[in-house]
ROMARMAR-209546 format. One record per atom (N, C-alpha, C): x, y, z. Coordinates in pm, whole numbers, plus 50000, padded with zeros to 5 digits. Example, Ala and Ser with C-alpha at 12.3 -4.5 7.8 and 13.67 -1.06 7.14 Angstrom:
2
513194943150780 512304955050780 513204967050780 512854977550708 513674989450714 512905000350787 
# end
This chain:
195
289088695873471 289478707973401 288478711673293 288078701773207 287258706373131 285228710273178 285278706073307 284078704373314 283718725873342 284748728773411 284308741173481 284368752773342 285258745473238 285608756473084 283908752973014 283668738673042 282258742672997 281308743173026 281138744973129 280398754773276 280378766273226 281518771173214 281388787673175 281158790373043 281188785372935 280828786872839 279518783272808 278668776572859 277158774072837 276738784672957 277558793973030 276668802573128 276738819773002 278028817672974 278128826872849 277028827272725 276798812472734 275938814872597 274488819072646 273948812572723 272748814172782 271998829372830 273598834772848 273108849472887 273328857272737 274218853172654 273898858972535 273098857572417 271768845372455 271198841872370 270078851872414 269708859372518 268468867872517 269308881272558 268498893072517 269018904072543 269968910572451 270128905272340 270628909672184 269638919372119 268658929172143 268208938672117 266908932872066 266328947972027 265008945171977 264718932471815 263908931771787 264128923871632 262808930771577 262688933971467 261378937871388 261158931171288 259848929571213 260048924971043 258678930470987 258608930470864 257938936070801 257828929370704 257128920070641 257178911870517 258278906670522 259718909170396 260898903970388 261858908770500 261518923070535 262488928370573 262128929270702 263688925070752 264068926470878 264768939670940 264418943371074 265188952371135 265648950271276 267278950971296 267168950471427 267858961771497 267248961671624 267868975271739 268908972371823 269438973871829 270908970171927 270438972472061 270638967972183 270748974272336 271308986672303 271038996072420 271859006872437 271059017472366 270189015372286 269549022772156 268289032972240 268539046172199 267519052372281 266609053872216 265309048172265 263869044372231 262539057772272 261799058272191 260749063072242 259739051872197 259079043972285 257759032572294 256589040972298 255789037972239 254179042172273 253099028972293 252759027572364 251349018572427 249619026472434 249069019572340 247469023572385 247119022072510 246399035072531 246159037972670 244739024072659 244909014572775 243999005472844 242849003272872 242749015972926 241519024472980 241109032272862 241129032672727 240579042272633 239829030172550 238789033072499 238409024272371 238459034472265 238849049672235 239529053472169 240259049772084 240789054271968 242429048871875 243499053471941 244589048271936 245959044371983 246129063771927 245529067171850 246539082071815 245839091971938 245309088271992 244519101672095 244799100172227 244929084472235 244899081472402 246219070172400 247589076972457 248129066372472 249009069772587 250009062072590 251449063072676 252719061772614 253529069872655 255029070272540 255889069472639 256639057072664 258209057872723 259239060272670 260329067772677 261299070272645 262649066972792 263099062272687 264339053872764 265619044572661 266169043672738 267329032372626 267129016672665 267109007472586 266918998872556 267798988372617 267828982972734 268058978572799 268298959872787 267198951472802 267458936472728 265818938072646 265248923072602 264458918172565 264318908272569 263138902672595 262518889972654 261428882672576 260898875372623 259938865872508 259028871672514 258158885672605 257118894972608 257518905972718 258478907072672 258918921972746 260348929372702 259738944572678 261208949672682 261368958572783 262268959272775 262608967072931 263838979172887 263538988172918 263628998472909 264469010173037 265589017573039 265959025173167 265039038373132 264149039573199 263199050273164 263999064073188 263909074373119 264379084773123 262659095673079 261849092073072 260599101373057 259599095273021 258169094673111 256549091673069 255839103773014 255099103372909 254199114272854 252989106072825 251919110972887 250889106472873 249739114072793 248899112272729 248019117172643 246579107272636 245309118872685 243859111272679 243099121072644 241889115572613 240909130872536 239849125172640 239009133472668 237549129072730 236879139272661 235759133072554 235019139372518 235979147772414 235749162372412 236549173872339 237699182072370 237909174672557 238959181072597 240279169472634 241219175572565 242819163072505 243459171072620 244069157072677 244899163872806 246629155172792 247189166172809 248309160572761 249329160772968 250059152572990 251069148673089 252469147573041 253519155173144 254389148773080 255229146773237 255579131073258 255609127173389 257349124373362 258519124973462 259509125573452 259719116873571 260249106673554 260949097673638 262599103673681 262609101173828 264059107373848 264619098973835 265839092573849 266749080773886 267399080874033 267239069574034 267479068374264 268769068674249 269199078974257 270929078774327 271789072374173 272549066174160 273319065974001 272429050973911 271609047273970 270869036873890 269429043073862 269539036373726 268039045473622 267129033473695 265569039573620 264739030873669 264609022273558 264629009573566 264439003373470 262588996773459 261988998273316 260798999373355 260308986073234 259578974173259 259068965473181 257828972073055 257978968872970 257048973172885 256608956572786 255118953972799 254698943372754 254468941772609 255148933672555 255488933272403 254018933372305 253278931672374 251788930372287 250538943172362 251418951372389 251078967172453 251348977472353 252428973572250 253248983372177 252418986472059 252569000672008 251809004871930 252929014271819 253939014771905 254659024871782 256319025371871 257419024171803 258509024271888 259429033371732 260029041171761 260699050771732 262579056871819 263059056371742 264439057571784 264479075271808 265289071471926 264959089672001 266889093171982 267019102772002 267819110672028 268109113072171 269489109972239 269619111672389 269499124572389 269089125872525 269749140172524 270369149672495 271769139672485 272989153772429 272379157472296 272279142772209 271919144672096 271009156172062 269899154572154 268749166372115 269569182072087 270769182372225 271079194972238 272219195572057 272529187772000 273469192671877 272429191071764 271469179971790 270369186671700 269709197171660 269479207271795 268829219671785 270359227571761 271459227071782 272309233471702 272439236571576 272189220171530 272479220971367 271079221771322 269679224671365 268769228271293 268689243871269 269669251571397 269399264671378 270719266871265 271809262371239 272389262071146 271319262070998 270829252970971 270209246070840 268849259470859 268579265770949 267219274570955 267799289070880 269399291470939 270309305870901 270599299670780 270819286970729 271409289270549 270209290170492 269109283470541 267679283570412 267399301670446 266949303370519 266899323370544 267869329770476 269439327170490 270099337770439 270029333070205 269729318270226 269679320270094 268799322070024 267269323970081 265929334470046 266249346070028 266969350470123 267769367770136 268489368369987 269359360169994 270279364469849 269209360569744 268409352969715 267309351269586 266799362969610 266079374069696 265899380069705 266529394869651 267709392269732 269149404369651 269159405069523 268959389269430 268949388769306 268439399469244 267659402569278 266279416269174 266739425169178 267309428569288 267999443869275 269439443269250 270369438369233 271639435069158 271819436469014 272629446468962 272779448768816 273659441468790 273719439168669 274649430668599 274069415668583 274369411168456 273789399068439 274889386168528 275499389068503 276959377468610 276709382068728 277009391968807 276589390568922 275309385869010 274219388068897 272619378968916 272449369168887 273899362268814 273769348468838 274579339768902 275809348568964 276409344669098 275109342869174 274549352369228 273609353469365 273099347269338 272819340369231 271229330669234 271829318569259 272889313169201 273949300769206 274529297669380 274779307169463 274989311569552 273659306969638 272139313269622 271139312169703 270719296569673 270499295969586 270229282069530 271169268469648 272269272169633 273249260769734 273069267169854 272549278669891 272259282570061 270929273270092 269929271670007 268979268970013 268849250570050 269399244369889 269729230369922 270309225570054 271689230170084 272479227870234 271449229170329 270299240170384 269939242070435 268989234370491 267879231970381 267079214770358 267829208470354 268929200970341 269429190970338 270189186570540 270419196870574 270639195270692 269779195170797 268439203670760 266889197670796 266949185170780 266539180370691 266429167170683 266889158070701 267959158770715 269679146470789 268999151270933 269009160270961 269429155771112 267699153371176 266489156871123 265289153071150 264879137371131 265709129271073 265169121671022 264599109471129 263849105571119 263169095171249 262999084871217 263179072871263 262879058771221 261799056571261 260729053471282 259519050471309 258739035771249 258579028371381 257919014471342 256709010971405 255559013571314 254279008771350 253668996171395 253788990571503 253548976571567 252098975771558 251398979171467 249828973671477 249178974071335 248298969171359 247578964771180 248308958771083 249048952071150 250238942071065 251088948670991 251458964371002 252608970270965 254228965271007 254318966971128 255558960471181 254988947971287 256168936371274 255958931871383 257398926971482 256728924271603 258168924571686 258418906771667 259398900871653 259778890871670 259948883671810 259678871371847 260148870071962 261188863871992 
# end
């Protein structure tokens, strides 16, 4: 009886000791990524002796397990980027998924040059909602700073300004909440990945 309870419990642990997400660190500080986490990876392009900012490769996908030199990734989009000479050529390659399984795609842990937390899809689509929100309060509260000048009365020109002033803040402020990007530099000893 006891042999098969701990059978299964050392098969439990074994599968939960790898595949607990990404790990990062940075001097003291640690960061970690959960599975499930939608990623955009970038890798220096191979073939470039170029810098990593001109010539590379960017996967985007969710984050799938991690391994002692690999993460693996359900790819949802390749974008590729190389310069030759003066002319920068940009790709943007789209993996389909075969029937209801994504492609899951290895990415080599000492390839990585920059990994950044993406926004799924949907996300993108309520992002561009609420940026055109935060675009109509910063506009309409330029408009009312604007109204200010031609408005008589000293209280009512300082309603409108009190008024544009908080159209304005909300407006940046919801820019900036919902733009905000995590971004981790895996090279020149900025970030590093743990194994």
């Amino acid at each position: 009886m006891k042999a098969p309870a701990i059978s299964i419990c050392l098969l439990l642990s074994s599968s939960v000791l790898y595949g607990q997400g990404l790990e990062l660190s940075r001097g003291t500080r640690d960061v970690s990524i959960p599975e499930g986490t939608f990623l955009t990876i970038r890798i220096a392009n191979a073939s470039s002796t170029l810098d990593a900012q001109c010539c590379y490769d960017e996967y985007q996908g969710r984050l799938t397990s991690v391994d002692r030199s690999t993460v693996h990734l359900e790819l949802a989009r390749h974008f590729s980027a190389t310069r030759d000479g003066e002319l920068y050529t940009t790709r943007n390659i789209h993996y389909p998924f075969n029937g209801h399984q994504p492609d899951l795609f290895p990415i080599a842990k000492e390839a990585i040059v920059l990994i950044s937390r993406s926004p799924t899809p949907r996300q993108q689509k309520s992002e561009a909602t609420w940026n055109v929100i935060g675009g109509t309060l910063l506009l309409s509260g330029l408009g009312t700073w604007v109204a200010t000048l031609v408005v008589d009365g000293k209280a009512n020109r300082s309603h409108l300004r009190d008024l544009a002033v908080a159209e304005v803040v909300a407006g940046l402020t919801i820019g900036l909440v919902v733009n905000s990007r995590r971004k981790y530099e895996v090279r020149d000893g900025m970030w590093r990945i743990k194994s």
